[in-house]
C-alpha positions in Angstrom: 11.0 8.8 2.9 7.9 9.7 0.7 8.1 7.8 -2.1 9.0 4.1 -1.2 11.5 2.7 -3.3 13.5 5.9 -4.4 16.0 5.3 -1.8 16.9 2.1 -3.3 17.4 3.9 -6.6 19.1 6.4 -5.4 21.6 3.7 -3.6 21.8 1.9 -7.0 19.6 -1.0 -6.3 17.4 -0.5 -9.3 16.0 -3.8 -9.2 14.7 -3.9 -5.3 14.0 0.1 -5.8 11.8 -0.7 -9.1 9.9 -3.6 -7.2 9.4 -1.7 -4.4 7.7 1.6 -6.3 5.9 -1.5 -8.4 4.6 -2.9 -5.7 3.7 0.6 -4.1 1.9 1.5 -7.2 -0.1 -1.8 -7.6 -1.5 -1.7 -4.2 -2.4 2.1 -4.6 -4.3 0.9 -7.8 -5.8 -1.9 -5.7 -7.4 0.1 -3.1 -8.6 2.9 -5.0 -10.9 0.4 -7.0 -11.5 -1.4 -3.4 -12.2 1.8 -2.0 -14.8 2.8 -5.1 -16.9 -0.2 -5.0 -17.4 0.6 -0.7 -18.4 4.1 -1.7 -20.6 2.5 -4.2 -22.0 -0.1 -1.9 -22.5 2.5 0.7 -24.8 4.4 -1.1 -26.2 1.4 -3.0 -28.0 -0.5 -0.4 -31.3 0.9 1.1 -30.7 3.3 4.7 -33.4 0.1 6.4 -31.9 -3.0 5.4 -28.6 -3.7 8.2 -24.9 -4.3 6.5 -24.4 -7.9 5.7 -21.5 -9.2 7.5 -19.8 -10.7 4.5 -19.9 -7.1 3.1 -18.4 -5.9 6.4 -15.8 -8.1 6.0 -15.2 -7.3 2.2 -14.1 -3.5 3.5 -11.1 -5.0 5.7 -9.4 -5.8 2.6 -9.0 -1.9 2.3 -7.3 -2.1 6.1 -4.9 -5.0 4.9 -4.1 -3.1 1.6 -3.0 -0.2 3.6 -1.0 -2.3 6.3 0.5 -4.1 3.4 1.9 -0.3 2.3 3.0 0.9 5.1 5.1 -2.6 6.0 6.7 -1.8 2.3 7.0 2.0 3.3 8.6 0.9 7.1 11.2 -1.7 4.5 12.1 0.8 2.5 12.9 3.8 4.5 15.3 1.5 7.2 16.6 -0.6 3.7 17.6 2.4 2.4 19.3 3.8 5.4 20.5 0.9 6.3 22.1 0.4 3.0 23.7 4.3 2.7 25.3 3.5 6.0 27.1 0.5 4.7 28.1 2.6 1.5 29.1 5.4 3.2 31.7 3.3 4.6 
């Protein structure tokens, strides 16, 4: 249940497993550089001048990044289940 993707692997479904934990690592790698250039911006811009909308909206891209992983988490944990159960049988 922590590492999304493992329980694929584990049920011997390297490929989904491997795109999972791909997937998982790319949008990791996605939001931390999203995530720098917000810091960045934050302390960038002047404390007078008001947040531009269209860099309000750039920092829900963070907030769909993270949605995206835990809909991929959510997948994986009841795919993996799912798919033990049927092996177990």
């Amino acid at each position: 249940m922590v590492i999304p993707g493992l329980g694929q692997i584990l049920n011997q479904e390297i490929k989904k497993g491997g795109f999972i934990l791909g997937a998982v690592f790319l949008l990791f790698v996605a939001g931390s550089i999203k995530l720098v250039f917000i810091v960045k911006a934050m302390f960038g811009r002047p404390e007078s001048g008001p947040l531009v909308l269209s860099q309000a909206l750039e920092q829900y891209d963070l907030l769909l990044m993270i949605g995206a992983f835990l809909m991929i988490w959510l997948y994986s944990v009841v795919d993996a289940y799912l798919q033990a159960r049927i092996k177990e049988r």
